[in-house]
Short mmCIF file of the C-alpha atoms (twelve columns), coordinates in Angstrom:
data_MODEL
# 
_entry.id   MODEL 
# 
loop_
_atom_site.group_PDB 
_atom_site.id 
_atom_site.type_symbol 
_atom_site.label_atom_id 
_atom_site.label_alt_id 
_atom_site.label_comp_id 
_atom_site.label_asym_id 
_atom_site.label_seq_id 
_atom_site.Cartn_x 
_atom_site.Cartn_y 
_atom_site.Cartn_z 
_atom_site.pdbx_PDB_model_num 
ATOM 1   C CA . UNK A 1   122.572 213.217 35.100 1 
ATOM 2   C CA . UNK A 2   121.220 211.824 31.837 1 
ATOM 3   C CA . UNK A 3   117.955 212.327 30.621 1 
ATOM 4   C CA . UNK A 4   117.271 208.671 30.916 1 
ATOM 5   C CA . UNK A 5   118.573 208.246 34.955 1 
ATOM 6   C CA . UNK A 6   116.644 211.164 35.485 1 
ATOM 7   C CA . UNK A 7   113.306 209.676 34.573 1 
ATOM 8   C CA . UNK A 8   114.003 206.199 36.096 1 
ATOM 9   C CA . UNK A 9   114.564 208.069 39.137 1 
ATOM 10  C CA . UNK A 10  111.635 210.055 39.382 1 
ATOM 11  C CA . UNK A 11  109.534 207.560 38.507 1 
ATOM 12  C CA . UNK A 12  110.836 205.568 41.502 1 
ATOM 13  C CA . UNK A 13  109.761 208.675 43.698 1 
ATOM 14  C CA . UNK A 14  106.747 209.811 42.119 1 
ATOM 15  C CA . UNK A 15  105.837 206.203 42.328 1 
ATOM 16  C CA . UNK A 16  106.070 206.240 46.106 1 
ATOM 17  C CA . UNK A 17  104.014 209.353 46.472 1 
ATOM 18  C CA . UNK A 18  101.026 207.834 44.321 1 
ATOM 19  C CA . UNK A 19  101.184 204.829 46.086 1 
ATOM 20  C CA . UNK A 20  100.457 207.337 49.318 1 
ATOM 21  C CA . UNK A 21  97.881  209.251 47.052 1 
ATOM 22  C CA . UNK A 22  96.041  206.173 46.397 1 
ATOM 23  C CA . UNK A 23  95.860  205.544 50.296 1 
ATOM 24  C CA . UNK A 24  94.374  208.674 51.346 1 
ATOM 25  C CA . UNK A 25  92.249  209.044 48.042 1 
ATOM 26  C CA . UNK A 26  91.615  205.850 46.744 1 
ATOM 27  C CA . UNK A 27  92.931  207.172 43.271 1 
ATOM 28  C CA . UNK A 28  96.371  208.602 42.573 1 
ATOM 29  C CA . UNK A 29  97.608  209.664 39.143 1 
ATOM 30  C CA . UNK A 30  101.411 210.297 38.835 1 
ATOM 31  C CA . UNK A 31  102.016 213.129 37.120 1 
ATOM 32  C CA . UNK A 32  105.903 214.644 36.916 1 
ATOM 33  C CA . UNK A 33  109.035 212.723 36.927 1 
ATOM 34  C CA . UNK A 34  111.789 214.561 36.373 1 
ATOM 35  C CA . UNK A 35  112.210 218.542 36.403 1 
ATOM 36  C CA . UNK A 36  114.403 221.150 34.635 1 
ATOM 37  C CA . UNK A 37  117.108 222.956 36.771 1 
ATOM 38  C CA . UNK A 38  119.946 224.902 35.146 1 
ATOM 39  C CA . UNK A 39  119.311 223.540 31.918 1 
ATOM 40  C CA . UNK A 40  119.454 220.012 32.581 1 
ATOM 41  C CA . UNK A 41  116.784 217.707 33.878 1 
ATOM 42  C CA . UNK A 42  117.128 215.799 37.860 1 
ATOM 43  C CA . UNK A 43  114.337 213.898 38.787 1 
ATOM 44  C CA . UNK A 44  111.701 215.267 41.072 1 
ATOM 45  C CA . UNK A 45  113.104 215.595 44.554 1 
ATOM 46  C CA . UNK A 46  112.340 213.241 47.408 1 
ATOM 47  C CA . UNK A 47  110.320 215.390 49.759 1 
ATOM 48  C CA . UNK A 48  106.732 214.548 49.902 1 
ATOM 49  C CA . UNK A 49  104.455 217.787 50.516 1 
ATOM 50  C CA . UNK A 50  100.650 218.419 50.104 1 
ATOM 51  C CA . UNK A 51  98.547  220.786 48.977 1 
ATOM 52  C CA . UNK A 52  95.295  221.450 46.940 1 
ATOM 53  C CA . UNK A 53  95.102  223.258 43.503 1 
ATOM 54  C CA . UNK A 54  91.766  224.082 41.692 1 
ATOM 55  C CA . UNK A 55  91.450  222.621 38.293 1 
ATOM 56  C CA . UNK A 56  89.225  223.882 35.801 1 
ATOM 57  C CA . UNK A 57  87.142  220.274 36.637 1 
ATOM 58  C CA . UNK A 58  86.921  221.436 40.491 1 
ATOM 59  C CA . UNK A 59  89.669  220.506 43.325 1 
ATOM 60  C CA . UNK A 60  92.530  218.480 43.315 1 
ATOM 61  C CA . UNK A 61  94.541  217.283 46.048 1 
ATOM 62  C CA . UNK A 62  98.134  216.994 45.171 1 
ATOM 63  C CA . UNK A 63  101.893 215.454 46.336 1 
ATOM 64  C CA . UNK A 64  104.757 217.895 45.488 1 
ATOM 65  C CA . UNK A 65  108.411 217.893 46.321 1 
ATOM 66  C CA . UNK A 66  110.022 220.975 48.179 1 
ATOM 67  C CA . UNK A 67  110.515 222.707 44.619 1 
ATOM 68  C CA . UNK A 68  106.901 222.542 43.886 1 
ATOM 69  C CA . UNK A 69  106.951 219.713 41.264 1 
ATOM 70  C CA . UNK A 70  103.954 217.565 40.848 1 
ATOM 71  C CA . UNK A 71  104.781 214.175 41.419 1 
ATOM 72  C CA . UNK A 72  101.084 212.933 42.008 1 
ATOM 73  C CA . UNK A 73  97.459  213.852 42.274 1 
ATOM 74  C CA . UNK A 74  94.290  213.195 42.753 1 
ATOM 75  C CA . UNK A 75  91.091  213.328 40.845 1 
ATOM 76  C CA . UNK A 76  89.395  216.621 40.558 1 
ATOM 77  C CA . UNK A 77  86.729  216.375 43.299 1 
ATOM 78  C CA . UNK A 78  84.810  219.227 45.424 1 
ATOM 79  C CA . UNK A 79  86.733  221.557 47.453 1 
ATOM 80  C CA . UNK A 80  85.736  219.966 50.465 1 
ATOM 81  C CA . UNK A 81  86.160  216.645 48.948 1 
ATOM 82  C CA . UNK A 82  90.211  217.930 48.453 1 
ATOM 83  C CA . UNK A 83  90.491  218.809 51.776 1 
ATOM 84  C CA . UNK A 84  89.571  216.023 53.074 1 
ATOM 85  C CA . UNK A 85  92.441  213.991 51.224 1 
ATOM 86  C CA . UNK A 86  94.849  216.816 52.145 1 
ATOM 87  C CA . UNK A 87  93.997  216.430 55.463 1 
ATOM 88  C CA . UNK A 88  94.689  212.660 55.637 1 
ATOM 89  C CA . UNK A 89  97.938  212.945 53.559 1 
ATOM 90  C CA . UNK A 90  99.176  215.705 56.417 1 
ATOM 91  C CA . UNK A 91  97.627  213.677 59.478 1 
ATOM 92  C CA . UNK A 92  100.200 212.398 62.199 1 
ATOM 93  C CA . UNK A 93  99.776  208.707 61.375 1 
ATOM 94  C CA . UNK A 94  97.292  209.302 58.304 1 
ATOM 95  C CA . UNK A 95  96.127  206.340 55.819 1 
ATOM 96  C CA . UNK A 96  98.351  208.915 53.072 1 
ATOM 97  C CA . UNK A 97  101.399 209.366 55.732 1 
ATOM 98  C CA . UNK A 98  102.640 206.336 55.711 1 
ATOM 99  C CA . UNK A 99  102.574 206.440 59.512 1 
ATOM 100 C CA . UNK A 100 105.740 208.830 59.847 1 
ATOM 101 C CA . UNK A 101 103.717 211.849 61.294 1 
ATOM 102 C CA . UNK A 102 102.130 212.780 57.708 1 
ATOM 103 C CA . UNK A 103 103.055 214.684 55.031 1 
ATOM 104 C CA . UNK A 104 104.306 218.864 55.800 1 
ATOM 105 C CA . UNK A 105 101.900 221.416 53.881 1 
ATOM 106 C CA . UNK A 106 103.433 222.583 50.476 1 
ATOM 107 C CA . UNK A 107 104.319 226.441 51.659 1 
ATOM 108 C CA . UNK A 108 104.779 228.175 47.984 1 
ATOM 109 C CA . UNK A 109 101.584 229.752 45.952 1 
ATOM 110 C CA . UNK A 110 101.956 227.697 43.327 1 
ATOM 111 C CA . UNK A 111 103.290 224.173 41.938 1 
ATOM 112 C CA . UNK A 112 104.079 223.451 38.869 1 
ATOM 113 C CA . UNK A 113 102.167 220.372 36.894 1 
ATOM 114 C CA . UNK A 114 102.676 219.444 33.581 1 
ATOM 115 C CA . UNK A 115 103.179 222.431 31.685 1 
ATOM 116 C CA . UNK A 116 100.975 225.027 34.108 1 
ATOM 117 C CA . UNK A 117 101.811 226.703 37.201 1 
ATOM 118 C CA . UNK A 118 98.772  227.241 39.475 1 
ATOM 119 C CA . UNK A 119 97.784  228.745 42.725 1 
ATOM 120 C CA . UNK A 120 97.871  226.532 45.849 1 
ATOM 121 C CA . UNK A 121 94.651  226.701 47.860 1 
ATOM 122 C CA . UNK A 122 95.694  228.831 51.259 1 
ATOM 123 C CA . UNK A 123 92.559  228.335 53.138 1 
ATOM 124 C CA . UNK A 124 92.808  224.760 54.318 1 
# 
């Protein structure tokens, strides 16, 4: 896929998954569109998953696809603040899950955003 597909693509998904972000947060920041694999860039995948990373401002709630790519966020709040919005993006019927029996937890250690890697929050 071209460089250019790839972005137009996931900006399409990443679009989505703010759009969900801004329901459950009432802010959502897109963050990565496309990703490297193999050498070439795809855009990020379709899966929605959520999580919570802590950013040197605090907590942030966040919308990954099964590879661990970013594709939105929230803004960096208190832990329990980020939980919260975690907790409505993975709710059966949640204002972030779109109705469809909420979003699955993110199961790695660590996503990738922007140019970092960090640690997924594991007691939620």
């Amino acid at each position: 896929m071209q460089y250019f597909q790839a972005v137009q693509k996931g900006k399409q998904r990443a679009g989505r998954s703010q759009m969900k972000m801004f329901g459950a947060a009432g802010f959502g920041m897109l963050t990565l569109t496309t990703k490297r694999v193999g050498g070439s860039f795809e855009p990020v995948g379709e899966e929605e998953m959520a999580a919570v990373v802590k950013s040197a401002d605090g907590f942030v709630a966040i919308i990954t696809d099964a590879d661990g790519y970013t594709k939105a966020q929230s803004k960096a709040v208190t832990r329990d603040e980020a939980v919260a919005i975690y907790r409505k993006l993975t709710a059966a019927g949640g204002e972030g899950g779109g109705g469809g029996g909420g979003m699955p937890r993110y199961p790695g250690e660590s996503i990738q955003i922007w140019s970092e890697t960090r640690p997924t929050v594991q007691d939620i």
